[in-house]
C-alpha positions in Angstrom: 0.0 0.0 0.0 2.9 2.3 1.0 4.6 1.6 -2.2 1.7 2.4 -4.4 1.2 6.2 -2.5 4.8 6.5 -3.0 4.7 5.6 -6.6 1.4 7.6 -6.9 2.6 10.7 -5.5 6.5 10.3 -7.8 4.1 10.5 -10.9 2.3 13.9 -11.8 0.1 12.1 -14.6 -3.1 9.9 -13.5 -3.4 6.6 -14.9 -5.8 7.2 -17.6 -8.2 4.0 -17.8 -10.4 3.4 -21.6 -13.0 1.4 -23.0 -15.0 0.4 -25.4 -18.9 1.0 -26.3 -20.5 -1.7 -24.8 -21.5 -2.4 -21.1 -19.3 -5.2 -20.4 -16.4 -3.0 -21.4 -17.6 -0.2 -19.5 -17.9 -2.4 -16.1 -14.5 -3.8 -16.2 -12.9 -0.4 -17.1 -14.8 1.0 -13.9 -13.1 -2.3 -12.0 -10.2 -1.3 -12.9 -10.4 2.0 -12.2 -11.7 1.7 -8.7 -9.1 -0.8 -8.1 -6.6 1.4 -8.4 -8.0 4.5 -6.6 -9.0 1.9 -3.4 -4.8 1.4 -3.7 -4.7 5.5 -3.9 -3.6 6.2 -7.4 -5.5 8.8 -9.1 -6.8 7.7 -12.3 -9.0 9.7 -15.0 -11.8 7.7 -17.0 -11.5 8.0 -20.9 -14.9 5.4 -21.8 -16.5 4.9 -24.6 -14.0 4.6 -27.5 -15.8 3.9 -31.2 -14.1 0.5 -31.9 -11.0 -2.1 -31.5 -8.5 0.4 -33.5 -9.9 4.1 -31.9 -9.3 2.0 -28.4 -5.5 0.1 -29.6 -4.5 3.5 -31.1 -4.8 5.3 -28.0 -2.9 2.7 -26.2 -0.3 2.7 -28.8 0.2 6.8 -28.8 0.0 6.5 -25.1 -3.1 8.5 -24.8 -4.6 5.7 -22.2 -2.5 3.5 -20.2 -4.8 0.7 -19.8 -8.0 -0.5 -21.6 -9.7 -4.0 -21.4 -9.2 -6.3 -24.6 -10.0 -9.7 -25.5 -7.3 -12.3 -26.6 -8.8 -13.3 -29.8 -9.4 -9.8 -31.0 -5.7 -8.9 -29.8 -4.7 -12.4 -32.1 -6.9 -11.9 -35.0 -6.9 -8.0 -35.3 -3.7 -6.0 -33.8 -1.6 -8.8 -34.6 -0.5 -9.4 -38.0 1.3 -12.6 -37.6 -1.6 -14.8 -36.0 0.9 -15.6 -33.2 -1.1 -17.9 -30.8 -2.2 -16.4 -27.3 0.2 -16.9 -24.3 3.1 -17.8 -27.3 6.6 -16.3 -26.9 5.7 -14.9 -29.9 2.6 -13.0 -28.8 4.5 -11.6 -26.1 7.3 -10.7 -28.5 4.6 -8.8 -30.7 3.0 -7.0 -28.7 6.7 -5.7 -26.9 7.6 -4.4 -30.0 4.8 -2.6 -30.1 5.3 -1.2 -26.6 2.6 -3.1 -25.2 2.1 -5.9 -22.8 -1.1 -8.2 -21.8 -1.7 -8.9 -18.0 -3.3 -12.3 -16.4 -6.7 -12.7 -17.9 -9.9 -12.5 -16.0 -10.9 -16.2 -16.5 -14.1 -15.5 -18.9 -14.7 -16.6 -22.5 -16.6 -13.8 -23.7 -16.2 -15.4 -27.6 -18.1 -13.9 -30.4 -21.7 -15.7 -31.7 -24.6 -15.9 -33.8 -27.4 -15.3 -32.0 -31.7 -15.4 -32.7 -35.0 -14.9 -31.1 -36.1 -18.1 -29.4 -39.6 -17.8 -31.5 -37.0 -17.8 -34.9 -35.1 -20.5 -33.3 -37.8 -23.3 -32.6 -39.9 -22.1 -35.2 -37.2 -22.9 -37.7 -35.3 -25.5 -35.4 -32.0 -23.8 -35.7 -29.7 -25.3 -33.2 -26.5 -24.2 -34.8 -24.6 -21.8 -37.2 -25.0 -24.5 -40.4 -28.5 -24.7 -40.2 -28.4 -21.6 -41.5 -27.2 -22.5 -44.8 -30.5 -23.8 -45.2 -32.5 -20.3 -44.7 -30.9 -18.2 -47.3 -33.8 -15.8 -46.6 -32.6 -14.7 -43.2 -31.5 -11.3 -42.7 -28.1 -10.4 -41.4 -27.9 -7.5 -39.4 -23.8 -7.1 -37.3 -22.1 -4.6 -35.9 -19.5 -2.4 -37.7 -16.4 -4.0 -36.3 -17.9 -7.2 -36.8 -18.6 -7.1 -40.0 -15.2 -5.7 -40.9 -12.6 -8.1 -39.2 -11.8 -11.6 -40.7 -12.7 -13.1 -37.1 -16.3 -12.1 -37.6 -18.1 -12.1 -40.9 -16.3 -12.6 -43.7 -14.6 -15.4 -41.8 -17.5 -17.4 -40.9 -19.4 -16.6 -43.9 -16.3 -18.3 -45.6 -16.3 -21.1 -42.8 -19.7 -22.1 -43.3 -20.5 -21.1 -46.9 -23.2 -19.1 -45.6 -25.7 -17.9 -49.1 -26.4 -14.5 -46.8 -25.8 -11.4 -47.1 -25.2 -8.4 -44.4 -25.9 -5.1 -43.3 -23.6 -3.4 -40.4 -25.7 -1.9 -37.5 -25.1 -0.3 -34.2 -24.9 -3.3 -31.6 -26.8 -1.7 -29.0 -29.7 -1.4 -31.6 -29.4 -4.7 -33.5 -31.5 -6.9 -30.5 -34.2 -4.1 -30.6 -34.2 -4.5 -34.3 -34.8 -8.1 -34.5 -37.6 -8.2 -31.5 -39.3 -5.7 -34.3 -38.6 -7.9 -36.7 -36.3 -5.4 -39.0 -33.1 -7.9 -38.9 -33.3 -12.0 -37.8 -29.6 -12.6 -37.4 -26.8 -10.7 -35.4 -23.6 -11.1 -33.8 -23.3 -11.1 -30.1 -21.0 -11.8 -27.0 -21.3 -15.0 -25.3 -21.6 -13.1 -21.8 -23.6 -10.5 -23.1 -26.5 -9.9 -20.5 -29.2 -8.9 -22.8 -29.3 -12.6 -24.6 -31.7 -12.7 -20.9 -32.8 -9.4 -21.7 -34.3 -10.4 -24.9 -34.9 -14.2 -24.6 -32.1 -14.6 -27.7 -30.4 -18.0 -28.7 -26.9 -18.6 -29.3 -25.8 -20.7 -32.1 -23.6 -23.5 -31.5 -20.2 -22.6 -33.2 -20.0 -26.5 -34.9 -17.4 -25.6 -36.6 -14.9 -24.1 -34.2 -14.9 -21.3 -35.8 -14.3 -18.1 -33.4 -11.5 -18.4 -31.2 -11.6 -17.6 -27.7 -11.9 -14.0 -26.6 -10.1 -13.9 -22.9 -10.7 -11.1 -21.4 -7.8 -9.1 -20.0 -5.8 -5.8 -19.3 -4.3 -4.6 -22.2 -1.3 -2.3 -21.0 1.2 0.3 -22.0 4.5 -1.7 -21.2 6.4 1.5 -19.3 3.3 1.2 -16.6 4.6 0.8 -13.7 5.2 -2.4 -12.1 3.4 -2.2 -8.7 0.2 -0.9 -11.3 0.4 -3.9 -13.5 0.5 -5.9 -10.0 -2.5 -4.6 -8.8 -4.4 -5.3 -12.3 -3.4 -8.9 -11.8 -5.2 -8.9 -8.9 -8.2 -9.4 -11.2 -6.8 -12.4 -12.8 -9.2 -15.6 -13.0 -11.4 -13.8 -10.5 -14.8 -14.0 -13.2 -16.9 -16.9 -14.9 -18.4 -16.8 -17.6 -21.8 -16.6 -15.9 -21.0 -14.1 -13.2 -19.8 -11.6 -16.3 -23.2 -12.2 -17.8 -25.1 -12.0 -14.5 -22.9 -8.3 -14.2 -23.9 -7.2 -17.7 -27.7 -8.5 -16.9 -27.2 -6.1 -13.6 -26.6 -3.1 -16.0 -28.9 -3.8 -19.1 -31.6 -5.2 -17.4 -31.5 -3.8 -13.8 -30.4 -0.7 -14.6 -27.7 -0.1 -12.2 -24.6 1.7 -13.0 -21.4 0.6 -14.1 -19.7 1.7 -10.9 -22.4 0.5 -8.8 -21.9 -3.3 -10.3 -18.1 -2.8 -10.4 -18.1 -1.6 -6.7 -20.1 -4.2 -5.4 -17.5 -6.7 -7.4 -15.0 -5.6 -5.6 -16.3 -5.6 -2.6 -17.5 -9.3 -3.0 -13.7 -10.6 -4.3 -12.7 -8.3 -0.8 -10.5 -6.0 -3.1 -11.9 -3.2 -1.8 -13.3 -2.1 2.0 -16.1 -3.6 2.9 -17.9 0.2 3.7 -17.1 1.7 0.3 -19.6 3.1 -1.9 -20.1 4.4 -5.2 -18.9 8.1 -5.0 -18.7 9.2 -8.6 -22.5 9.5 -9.6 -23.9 13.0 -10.2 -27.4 14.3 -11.1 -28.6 14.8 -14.4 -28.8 18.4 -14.2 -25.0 18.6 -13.3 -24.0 16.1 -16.0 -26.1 18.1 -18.1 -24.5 21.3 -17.8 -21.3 19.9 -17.7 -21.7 18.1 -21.0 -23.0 20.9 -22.8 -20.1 23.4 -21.5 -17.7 20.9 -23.2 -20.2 20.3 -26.5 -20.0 24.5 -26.8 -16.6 24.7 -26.3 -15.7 21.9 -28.9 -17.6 24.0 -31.5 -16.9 27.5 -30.6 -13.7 27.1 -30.7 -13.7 25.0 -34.0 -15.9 27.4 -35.7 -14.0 30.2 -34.5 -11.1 29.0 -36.0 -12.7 27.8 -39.2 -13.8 31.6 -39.1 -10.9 33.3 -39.2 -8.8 30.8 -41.9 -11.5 30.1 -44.0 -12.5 34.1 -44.7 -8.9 34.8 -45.1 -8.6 32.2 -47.5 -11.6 33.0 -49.2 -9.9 37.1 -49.2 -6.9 35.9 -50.2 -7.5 33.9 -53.4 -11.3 34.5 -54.9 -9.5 37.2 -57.4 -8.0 34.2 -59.0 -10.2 31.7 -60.6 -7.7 28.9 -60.3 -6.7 29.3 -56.4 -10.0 29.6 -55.7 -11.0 26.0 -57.1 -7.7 24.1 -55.1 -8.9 26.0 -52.3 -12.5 24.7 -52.5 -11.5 21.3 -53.9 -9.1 20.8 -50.8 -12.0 21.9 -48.3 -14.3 19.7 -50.1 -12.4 16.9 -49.8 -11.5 16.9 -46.1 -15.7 16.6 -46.4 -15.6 13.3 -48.1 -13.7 11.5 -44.7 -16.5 10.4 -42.5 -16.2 11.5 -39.0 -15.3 8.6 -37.2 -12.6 7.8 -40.0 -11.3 11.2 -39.2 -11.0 11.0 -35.3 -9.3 7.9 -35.4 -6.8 9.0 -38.6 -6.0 11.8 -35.7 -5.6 9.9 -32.6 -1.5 9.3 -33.6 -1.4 12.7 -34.5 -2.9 14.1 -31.3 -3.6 11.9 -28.7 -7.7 11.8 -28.2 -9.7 14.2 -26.1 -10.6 17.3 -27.1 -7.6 18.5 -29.3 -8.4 16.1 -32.4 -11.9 16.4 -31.6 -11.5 20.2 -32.3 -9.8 19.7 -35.1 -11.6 17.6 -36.8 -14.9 19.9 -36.7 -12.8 22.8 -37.7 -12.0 20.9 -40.8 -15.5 19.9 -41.2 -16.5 23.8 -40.8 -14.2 25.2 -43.5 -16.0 23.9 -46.4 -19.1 26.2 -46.0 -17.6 29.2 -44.6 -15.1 29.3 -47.4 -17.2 28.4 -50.1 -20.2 30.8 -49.2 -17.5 33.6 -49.0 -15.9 33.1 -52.0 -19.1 32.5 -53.9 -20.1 35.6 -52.6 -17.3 37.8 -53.4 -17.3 36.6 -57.2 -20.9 37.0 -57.5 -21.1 40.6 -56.2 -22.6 43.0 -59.8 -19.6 44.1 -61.7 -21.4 47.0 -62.6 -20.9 48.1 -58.6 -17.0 46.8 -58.9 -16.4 49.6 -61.7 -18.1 51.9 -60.2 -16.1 51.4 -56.9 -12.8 51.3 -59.0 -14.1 54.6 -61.1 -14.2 56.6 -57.8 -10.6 55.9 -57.2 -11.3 53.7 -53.9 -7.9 51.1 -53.5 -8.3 47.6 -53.3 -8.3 47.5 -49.6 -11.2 50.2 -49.4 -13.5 48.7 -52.3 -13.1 45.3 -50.2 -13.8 47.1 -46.8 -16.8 49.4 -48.1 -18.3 47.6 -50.9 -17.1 43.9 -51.5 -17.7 43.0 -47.6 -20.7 44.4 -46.9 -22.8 43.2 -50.2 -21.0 39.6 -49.3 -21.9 39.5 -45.8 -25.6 37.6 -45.9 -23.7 35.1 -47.6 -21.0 34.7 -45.5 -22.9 34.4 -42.2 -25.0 31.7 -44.0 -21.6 29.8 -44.3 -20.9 30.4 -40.6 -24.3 29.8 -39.8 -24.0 26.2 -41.9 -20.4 25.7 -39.8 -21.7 25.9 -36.8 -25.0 24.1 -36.8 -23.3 21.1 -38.7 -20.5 20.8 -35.8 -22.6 21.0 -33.0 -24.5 17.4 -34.3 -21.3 16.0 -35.4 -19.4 16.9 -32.3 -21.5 14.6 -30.4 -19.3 11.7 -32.2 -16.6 13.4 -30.3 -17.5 11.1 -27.3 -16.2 8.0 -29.6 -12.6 9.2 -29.0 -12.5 10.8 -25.2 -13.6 14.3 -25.9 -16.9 14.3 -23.6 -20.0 16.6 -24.6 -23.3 15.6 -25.0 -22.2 12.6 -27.3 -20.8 10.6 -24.4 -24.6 9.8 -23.0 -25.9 9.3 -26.4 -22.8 6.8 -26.6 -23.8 4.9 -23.3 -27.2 5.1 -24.2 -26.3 3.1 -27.4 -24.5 0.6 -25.3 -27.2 -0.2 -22.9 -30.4 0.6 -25.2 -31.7 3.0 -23.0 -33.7 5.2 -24.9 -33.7 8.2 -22.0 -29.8 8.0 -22.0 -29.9 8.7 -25.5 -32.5 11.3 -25.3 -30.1 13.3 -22.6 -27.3 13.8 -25.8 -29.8 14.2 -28.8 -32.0 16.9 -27.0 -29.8 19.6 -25.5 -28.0 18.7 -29.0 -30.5 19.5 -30.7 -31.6 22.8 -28.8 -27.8 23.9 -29.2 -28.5 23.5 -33.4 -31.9 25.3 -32.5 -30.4 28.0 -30.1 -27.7 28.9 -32.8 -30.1 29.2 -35.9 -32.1 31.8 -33.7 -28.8 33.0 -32.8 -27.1 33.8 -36.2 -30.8 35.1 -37.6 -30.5 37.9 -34.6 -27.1 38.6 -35.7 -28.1 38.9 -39.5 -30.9 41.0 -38.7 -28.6 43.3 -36.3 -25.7 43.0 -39.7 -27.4 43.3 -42.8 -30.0 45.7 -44.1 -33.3 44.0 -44.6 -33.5 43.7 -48.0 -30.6 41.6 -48.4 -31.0 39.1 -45.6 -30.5 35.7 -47.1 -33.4 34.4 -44.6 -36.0 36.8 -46.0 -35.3 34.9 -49.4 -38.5 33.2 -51.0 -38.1 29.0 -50.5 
């Protein structure tokens, strides 16, 4: 105990703890984190990270210290050499990558095919081959999934399945096939809303998914009394105590630190009188998601302000600067979002930095393109007659050129800003906080209210600034030339 405070206190940085965007993930990472806290290290939370690579990157650029990652997903999918788990060559691997894997939990939480039980007596499907014999059934798997050759291309290979598939949001696929929009979806053997739901998991006759062992996935420089106490964990969970957990949280609704501390306290890891100290009220998490949400995009738009009217000053007098300019800013649109976070997590860690700069990339295009388009569209007839009263450059820009642009230009801001405030909320997916990170639990758990508690305020921010920007146009531009007095 000594030891830790020492080493606790000799290190300025907390031990910064991620995870992944699904309640299992979420309840470990809280285990871990508490663990460590009950030993008096101070550790900030960084949950909720959009997939297997977003979460490894981090790990790798040493944003996180620590997340929670399964062995056949380390095998199949960081790995390139399909070393085996627990090889010499696994070890060697992941070393060279500056990584190490701790003691594993004891769980199997392997991948699966799952179905409603009505599907699965009414069409006696016992196993993943009896599929082959219902090429009608609609596939419906998550991203990740979908995209990795230890989910669906692999076993469509392994079993010749005739399907096809569709990727959809994991948390939403189960409510999807109880509507009867998808029939068959991938799932985690110890996920706890197979009770939830009354689903059926496939037999894998084939062998085909390896086994998914959970365990800490570390930075190797961690230091060693922190790796100890992470081993603590090791072969402390079964396979049905991890779904009972996960049933706790998607069923029961209890939080993740509620289940984790009562873990804890059950294995005696932590004092018997502790409690969950890090819930707050709605009305606080509120306000402190939506201070980060604004700050995200004011300061992205702000900055897409200032570059994207200078460009647009500096180059619409040339036809072809203009078009690279445009044809650059259009092309930074063509990345999607998530794509773009992750492509920036080397680059700048994750948080808030390559959150910002991501939306400020997203806000150029229209700021820049509506000022531009603007400035070449102006009535040449009122650019010679500028010119023919001997007015410079600088002063036909400032009294003429400006002013008959500006409608157009605050449309452009306007666009900016309204865009980034619902894209920001994909933030969450990388660490940055803001009302994205409820709608990203919410996904996890399929709790419609969580979800509700990012898209509204979200949506009130998009609101709050159209009202906003029409104030400011009215306050800016003479009547006659407001661009939302124009006829629809």
């Amino acid at each position: 105990m000594c030891l830790a405070l020492l080493s606790a206190v000799a290190s300025a940085q907390p031990i910064v703890i991620g995870s992944k965007t699904f309640a299992e993930s979420y309840i470990l990472a809280e285990i871990m984190a508490q663990l460590l806290e009950e030993e008096g290290y101070e550790v900030e939370r960084r949950f909720g990270f959009g997939g297997t690579r977003v979460s490894f990157e981090a790990l790798r650029v040493g944003a996180i210290d620590v997340y929670l990652e399964y062995s056949g997903t380390i095998t199949q999918t960081i790995l390139t050499s399909g070393a085996e788990f627990g090889s010499e060559a696994f070890a060697t691997e992941l070393d060279a990558l500056g990584l190490e894997a701790l003691q594993t939990l004891g769980f199997n939480n392997t991948y699966a095919l799952t179905v409603t039980g009505d599907m699965a007596e009414r069409l006696g499907l016992r196993s993943i081959s009896d599929l082959v014999d219902h090429p009608e059934l609609r596939f419906g798997v998550s991203h990740e999934f979908r995209d990795r050759t230890d989910g669906w291309p692999g076993v469509k290979d392994a079993y010749a399945l005739p399907q096809t598939s569709f990727g959809i949001e994991h948390g939403l696929a189960y409510r999807a096939m109880l509507e009867m929009e998808l029939d068959v979806t991938d799932a985690y053997s110890t996920d706890g809303d197979l009770i939830r739901y009354d689903l059926v998991i496939l037999e894998d006759d084939r062998n085909f998914f390896p086994s998914y062992l959970a365990l800490p996935l570390v930075r190797r420089t961690l230091a060693p009394e922190v790796k100890e106490i992470l081993n603590a964990l090791g072969n402390s969970l079964s396979d049905a105590e991890m779904r009972e957990f996960n049933a706790e949280v998607s069923i029961e609704r209890r939080s993740f630190s509620d289940v984790a501390a009562q873990f804890l306290r059950e294995r005696g890891l932590v004092g018997g009188d502790s409690d969950d100290r890090r819930t707050t009220s709605l009305a606080a998490s509120l306000i402190d998601n939506t201070i980060v949400h604004l700050k995200l995009t004011g300061i992205a738009v702000a900055a897409a302000c200032v570059l994207g009217v200078g460009l647009a000053l500096a180059v619409y007098r040339s036809p072809p600067m203009s078009r690279t300019v445009l044809y650059v800013a259009g092309l930074l649109q063509t990345i999607p979002s998530i794509a773009l976070l992750a492509l920036l997590i080397p680059l700048a860690g994750i948080g808030q930095v390559p959150a910002i700069i991501a939306l400020f990339l997203y806000s150029l295009l229209p700021i820049v393109r509506n000022t531009i388009t603007a400035l070449l569209t102006i009535d040449p007839l009122l650019k010679r007659v500028a010119a023919g009263m001997g007015l410079s450059q600088f002063e036909q820009l400032r009294h003429v050129h400006l002013p008959l642009a500006l409608p157009h230009l605050l449309a452009g801001i306007r666009i900016a800003a309204v865009v980034s405030i619902g894209t920001a909320t994909l933030a969450a997916f990388i660490g940055a906080g803001g009302l994205g990170e409820p709608i990203v639990t919410g996904l996890a758990l399929n709790d419609t209210s969580l979800i509700l508690q990012g898209a509204v305020p979200a949506a009130v921010l998009a609101l709050a600034a159209e009202l906003g920007f029409e104030c400011l146009e009215r306050w800016l531009v003479p009547a006659h030339m407001m661009t939302s007095r124009l006829p629809s």
